[in-house]
C-alpha positions as CSV (number, residue, x, y, z in Angstrom):
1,X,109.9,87.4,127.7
2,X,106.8,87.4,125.3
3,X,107.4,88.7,121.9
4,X,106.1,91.8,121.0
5,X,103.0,92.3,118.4
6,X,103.9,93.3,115.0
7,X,101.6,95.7,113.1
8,X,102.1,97.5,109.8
9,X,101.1,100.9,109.8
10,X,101.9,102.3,106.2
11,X,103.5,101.2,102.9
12,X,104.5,103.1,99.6
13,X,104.4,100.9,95.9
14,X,106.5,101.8,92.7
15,X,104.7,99.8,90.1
16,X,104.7,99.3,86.3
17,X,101.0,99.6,86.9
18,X,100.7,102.2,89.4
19,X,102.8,104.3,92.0
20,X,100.6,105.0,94.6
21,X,97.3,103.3,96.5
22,X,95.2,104.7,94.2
23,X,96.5,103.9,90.8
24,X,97.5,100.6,91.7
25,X,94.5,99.7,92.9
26,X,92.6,100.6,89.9
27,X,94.9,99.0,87.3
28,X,94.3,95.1,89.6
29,X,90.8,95.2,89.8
30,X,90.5,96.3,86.1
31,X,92.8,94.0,85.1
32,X,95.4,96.5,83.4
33,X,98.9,95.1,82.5
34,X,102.3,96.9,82.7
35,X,103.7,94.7,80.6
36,X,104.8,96.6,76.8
37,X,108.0,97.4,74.8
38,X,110.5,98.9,76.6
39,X,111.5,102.8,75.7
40,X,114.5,102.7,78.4
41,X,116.4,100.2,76.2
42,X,118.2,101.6,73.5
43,X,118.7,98.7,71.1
44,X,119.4,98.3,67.1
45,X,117.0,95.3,67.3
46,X,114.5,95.1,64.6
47,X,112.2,93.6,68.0
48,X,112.3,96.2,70.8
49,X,112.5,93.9,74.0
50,X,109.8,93.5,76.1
51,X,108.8,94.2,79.8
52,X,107.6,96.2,82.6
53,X,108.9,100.0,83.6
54,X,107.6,101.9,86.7
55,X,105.7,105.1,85.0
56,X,105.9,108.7,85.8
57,X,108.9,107.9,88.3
58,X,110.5,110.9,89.6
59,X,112.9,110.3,91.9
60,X,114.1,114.6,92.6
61,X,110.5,114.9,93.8
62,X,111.1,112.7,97.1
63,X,115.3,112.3,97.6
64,X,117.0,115.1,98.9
65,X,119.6,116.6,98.7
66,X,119.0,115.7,95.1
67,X,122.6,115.4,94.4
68,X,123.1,112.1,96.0
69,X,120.7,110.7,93.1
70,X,123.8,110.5,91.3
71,X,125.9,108.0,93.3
72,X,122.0,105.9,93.8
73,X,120.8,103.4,90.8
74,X,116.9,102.8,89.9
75,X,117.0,100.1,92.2
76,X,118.5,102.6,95.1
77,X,116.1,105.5,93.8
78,X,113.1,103.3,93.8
79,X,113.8,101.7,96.8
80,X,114.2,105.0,98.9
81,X,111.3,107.1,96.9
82,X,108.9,103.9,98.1
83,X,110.3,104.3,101.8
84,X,109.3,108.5,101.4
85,X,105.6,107.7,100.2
86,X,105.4,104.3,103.2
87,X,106.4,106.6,106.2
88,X,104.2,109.4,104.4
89,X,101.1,106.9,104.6
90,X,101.8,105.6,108.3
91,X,102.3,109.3,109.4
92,X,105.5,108.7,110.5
93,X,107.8,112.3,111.2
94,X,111.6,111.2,110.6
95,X,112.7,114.5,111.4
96,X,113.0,117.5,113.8
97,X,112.0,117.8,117.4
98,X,108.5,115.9,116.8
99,X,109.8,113.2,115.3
100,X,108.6,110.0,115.8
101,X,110.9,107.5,116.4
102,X,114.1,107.5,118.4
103,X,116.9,107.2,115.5
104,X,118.8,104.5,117.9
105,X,115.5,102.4,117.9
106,X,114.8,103.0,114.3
107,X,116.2,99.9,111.8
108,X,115.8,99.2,108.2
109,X,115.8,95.4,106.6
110,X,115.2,95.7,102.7
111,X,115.6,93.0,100.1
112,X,117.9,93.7,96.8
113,X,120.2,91.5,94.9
114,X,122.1,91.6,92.1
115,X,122.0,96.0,90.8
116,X,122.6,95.9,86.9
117,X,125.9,98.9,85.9
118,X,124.7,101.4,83.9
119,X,127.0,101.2,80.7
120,X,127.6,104.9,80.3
121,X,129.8,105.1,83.6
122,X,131.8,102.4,82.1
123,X,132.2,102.8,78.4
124,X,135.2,105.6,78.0
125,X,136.8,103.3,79.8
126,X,136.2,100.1,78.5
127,X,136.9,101.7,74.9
128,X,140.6,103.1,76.2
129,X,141.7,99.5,76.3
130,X,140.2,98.1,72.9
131,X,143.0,97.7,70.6
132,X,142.6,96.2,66.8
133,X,138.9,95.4,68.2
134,X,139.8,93.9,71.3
135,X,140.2,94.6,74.7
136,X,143.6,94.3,76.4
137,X,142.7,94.0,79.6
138,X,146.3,95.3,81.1
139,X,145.4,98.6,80.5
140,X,142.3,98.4,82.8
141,X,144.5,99.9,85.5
142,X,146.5,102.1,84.7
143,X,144.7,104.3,82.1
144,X,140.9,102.8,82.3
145,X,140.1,103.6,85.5
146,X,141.2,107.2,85.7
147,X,138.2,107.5,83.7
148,X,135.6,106.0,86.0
149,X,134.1,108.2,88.5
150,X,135.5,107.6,91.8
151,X,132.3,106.8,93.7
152,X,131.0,104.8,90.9
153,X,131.1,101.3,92.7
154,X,128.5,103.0,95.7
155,X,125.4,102.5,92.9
156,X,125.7,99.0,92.3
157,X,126.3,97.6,95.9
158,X,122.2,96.0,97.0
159,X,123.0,96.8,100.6
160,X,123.0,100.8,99.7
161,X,119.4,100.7,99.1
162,X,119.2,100.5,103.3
163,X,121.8,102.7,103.8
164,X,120.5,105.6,101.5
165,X,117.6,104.7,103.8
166,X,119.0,104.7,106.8
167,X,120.5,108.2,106.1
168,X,117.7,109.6,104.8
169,X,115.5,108.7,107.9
170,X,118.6,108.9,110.5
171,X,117.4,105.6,111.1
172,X,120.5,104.2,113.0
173,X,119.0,100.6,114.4
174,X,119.6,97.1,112.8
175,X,120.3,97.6,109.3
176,X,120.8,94.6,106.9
177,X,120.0,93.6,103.5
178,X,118.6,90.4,102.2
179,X,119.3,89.3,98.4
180,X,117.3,86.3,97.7
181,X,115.5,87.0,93.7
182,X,112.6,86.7,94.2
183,X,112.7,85.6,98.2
184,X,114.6,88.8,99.1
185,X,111.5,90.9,100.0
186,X,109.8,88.6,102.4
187,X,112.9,87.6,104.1
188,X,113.7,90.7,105.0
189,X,109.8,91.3,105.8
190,X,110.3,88.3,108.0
191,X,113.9,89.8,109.9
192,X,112.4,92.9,110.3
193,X,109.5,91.3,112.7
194,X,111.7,89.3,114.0
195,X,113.9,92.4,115.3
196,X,110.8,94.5,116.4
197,X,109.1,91.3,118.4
198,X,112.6,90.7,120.6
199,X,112.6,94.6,121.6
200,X,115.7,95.5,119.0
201,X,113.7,97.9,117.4
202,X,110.5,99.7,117.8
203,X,110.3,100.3,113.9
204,X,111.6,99.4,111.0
205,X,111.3,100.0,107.7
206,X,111.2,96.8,105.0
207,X,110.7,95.8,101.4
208,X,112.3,95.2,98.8
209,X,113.6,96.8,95.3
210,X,114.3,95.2,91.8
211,X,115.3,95.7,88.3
212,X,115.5,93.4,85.8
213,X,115.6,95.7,82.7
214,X,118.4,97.2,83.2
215,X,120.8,96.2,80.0
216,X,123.0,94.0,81.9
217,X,120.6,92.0,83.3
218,X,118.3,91.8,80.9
219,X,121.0,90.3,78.7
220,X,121.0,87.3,81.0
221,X,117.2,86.2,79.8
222,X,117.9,83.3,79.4
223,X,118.3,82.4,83.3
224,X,114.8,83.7,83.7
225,X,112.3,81.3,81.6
226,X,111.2,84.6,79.6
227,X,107.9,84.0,77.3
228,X,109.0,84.5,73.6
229,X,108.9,87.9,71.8
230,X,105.0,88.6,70.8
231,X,103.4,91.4,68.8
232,X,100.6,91.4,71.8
233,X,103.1,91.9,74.8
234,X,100.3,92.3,77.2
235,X,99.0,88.6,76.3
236,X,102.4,87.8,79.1
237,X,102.8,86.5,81.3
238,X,100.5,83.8,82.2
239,X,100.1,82.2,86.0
240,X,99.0,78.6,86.4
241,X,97.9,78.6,82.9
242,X,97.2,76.1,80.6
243,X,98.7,77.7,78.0
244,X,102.1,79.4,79.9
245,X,105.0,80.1,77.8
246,X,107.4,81.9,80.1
247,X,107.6,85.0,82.3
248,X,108.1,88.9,81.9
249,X,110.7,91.2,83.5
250,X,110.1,94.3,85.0
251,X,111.2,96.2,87.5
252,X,109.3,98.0,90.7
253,X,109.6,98.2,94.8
254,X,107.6,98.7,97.9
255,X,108.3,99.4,101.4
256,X,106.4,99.0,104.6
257,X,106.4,100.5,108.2
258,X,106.4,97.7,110.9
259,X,106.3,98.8,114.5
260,X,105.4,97.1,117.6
261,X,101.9,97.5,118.2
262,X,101.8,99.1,121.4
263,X,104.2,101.6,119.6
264,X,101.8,102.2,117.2
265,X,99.0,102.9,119.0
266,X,101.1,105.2,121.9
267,X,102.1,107.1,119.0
268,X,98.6,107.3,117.4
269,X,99.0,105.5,114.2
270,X,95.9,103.8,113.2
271,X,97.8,100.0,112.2
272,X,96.5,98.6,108.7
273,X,97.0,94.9,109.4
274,X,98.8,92.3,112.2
275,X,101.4,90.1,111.4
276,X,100.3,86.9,112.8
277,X,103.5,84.7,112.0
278,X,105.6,84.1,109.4
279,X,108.0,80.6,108.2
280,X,110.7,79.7,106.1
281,X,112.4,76.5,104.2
282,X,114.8,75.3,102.6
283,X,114.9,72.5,100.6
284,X,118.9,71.4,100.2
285,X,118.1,69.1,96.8
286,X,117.1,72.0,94.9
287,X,120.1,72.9,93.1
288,X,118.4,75.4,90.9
289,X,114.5,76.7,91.6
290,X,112.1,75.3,94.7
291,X,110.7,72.4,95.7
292,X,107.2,71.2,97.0
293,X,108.4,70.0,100.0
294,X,109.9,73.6,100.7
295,X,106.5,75.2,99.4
296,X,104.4,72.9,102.5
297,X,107.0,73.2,105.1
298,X,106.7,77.4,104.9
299,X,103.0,77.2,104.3
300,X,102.3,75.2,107.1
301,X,105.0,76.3,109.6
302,X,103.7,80.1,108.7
303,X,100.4,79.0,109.8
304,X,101.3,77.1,112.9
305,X,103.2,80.6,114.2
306,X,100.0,82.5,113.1
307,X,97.7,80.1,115.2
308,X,95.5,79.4,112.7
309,X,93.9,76.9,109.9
310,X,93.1,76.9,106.2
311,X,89.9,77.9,107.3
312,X,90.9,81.1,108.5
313,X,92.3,82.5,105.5
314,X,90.3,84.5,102.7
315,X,92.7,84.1,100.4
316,X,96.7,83.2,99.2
317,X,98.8,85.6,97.1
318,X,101.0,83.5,95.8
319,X,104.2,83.5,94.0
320,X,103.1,82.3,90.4
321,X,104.7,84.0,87.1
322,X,104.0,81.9,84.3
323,X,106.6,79.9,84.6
324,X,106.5,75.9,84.6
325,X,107.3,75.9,88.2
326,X,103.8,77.0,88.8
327,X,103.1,74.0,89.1
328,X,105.5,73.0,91.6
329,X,104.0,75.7,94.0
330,X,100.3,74.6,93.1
331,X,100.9,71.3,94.1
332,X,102.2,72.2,97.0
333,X,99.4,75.1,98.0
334,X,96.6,72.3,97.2
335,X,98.1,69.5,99.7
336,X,98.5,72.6,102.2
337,X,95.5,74.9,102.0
338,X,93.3,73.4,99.7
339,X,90.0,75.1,97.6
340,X,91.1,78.6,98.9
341,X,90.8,81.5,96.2
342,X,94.5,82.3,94.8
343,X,95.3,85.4,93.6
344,X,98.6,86.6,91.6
345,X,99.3,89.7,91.0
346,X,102.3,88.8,88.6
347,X,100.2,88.5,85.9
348,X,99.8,92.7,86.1
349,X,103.8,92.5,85.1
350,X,106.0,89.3,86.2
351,X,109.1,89.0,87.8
352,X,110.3,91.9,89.5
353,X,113.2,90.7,91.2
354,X,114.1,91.3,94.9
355,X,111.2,93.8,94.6
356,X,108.1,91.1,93.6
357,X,107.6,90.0,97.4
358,X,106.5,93.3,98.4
359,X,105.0,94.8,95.4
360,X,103.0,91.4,95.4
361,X,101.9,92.0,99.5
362,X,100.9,95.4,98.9
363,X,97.8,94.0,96.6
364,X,96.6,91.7,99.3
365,X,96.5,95.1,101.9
366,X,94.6,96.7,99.6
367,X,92.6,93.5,98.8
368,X,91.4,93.3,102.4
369,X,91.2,97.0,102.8
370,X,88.5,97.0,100.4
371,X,86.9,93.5,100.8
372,X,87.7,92.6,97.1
373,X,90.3,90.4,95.6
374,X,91.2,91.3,92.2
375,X,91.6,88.1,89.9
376,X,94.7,86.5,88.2
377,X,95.3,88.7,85.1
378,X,95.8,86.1,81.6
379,X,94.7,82.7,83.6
380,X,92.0,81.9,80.5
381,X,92.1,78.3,81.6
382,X,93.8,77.0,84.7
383,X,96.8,74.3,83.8
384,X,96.0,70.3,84.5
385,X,99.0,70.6,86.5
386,X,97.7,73.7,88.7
387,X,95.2,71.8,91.1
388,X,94.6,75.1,92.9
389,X,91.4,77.6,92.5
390,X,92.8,80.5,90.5
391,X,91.0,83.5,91.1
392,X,90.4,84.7,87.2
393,X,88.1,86.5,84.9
394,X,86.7,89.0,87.6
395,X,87.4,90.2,91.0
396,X,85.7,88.2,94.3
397,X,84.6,89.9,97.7
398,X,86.6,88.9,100.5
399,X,84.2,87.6,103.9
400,X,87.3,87.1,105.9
401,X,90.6,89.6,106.8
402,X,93.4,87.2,107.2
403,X,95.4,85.8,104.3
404,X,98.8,84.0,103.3
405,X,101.7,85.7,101.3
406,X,104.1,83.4,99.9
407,X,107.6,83.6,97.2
408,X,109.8,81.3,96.9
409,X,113.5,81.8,95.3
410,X,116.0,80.1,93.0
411,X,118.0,78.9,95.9
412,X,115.6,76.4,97.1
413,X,113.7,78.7,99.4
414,X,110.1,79.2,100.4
415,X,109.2,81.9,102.7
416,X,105.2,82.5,103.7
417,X,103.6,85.3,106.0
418,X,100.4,85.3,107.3
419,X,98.8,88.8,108.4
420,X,95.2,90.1,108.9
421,X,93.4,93.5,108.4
422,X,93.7,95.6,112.0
């Protein structure tokens, strides 16, 4: 049996620089960071921590009934608000007699890892067993937990971002979760296709969901290469610079309707792009970060499923957050696709977490959309070590509609799509 055509016929972005097309748009081509002090930490610090937060979020506007916003975190809010404004773009009626979609044919794949508690939930209890400054631990049972909320656990859990989904579309095919950092949002991109082009599905929602602000994690810094506190916090991050330092946190998430195109068009959507073929690997040396070898192997493979060359692509968003590793996927991009512009849009407000994959792809569909690619916000001078062309100073227009998505994750993993405008 041939495999069904994959088309994506809507998406929905939660961004520190924008939450819809529009505003997101804007703030890429001008050049605009997200990156600033953050006002949801509470700290004593003289130095108020630095990152990215997703503006003017209102999560009561879009879930509903709005009580279950309080057994859902950011990550869970953001993830399902980003689904609402995707299906709302592709047209898609998730409810009553015209909906869309059979609900047995209807699946949901969505990145997430690691959700950070929120402290408040935790802190009566935590402060019932601290005794002479200490915490005895053997009261945890017995008295602390009468003092957590029952349902507490249900916030933290990353596969509940598809199943508050799931429920809120009555979507009730395939349903998974990926948690991969930085990988999750493409591999669950990828899974997603994969179910629609065997006939599991005919559409599923996917995308991905992070926060790395929240307290908890944002205590761990340390893991993620962060650029050093700076009275200029916008000067951060810096992708395949000469003069990188270290990446930003933020936080953010985007979904995307995929259906089979003869789906699609039966049901008169008008499909934004194609999904020509997609590729993962794995590189089993990497104990920690990715390898080149992974980096070609995904680019390459991704292109071979796609049926086409270098010299069919406009441009590559790729994966680069100021980090010294942007180097290892530079290397690896030059031996694979050459001169070609590259574009990343982690410059606008670094790491995102589970979310960057798809908060990343939604630039390049709006790059093609309108036939511009914005440039590569604080690349001043591209790094010896880079050997790639940078897309920086000022946008470029875009002659050609099909282009390469790629993020790779700390487990050694490299994942690549390629897709072109419909």
């Amino acid at each position: 049996m041939s495999k069904r055509e994959v088309v994506v016929t809507g998406f929905g972005v939660l961004s520190p620089i924008g939450i819809d097309h529009d505003s997101y748009w804007e703030a890429l081509v001008e050049g605009r960071s997200g990156v600033s002090y953050l006002e949801s930490v509470h700290t004593s610090l003289e130095r108020r921590p630095i990152g990215c937060e997703v503006p003017d979020f209102k999560p009561k506007d879009f879930i509903k009934p709005k009580k279950n916003i309080k057994v859902m975190s950011r990550d869970i809010q953001m993830g399902v608000v980003s689904t609402a404004l995707a299906c709302r773009d592709a047209g898609l009626v998730v409810e009553g007699d015209d909906r869309s979609v059979d609900p047995e044919r209807f699946g949901c794949i969505f990145g997430c890892d690691l959700i950070g508690l929120e402290l408040e939930y935790l802190k009566d209890a935590f402060r019932l067993g601290v005794k002479d400054g200490k915490h005895d631990f053997s009261t945890w049972g017995p008295a602390s937990m009468e003092n957590i909320m029952p349902l507490w656990m249900l916030k933290y859990l990353p596969n509940m971002v598809a199943s508050h989904i799931a429920i809120a579309l009555d979507a009730r095919g395939p349903n998974n979760t990926t948690t991969l950092d930085r990988g999750s949002s493409l591999a669950a991109f990828m899974e997603a296709c994969r179910i629609i082009e065997r006939g599991g599905a005919d559409v599923v929602i996917t995308g991905g969901a992070g926060n790395k602000i929240n307290p908890t994690i944002l205590a761990r810094g340390g893991a993620y290469n962060l650029a050093p506190w700076t009275e200029t916090p916008d000067s951060n991050p810096r992708p395949y610079d000469a003069n990188r330092c270290g990446t930003i946190v933020g936080e953010g998430a985007a979904a995307f309707v995929l259906e089979s195109k003869e789906f699609a068009i039966a049901r008169g959507a008008k499909p934004l792009a194609t999904v020509l073929g997609f590729a993962e690997s794995v590189c089993p040396t990497a104990t920690f970060g990715f390898q080149q070898e992974a980096v070609e192997k995904s680019v390459l493979y991704a292109l071979k499923a796609a049926d086409r060359t270098p010299d069919d692509l406009g441009h590559v968003n790729a994966n680069g957050f100021g980090v010294p590793d942007d180097s290892i996927e530079a290397r690896g991009l030059a031996n694979t696709v050459g001169d070609l512009p590259v574009f990343s849009a982690a410059g606008h407000f670094g790491n995102l977490g589970s979310g960057a994959g798809a908060v990343e792809l939604a630039a390049s569909l709006l790059a093609v959309e309108k036939g511009t690619l914005p440039a590569t916000r604080n690349c001043s001078e591209i790094a010896s070590d880079c050997p790639i062309n940078v897309v920086r100073e000022k946008p470029i227009p875009l002659s050609k509609n099909v282009f390469l998505k790629c993020n790779h994750a700390n487990t050694g993993r490299s994942f690549s799509v390629v897709l072109e405008k419909f």
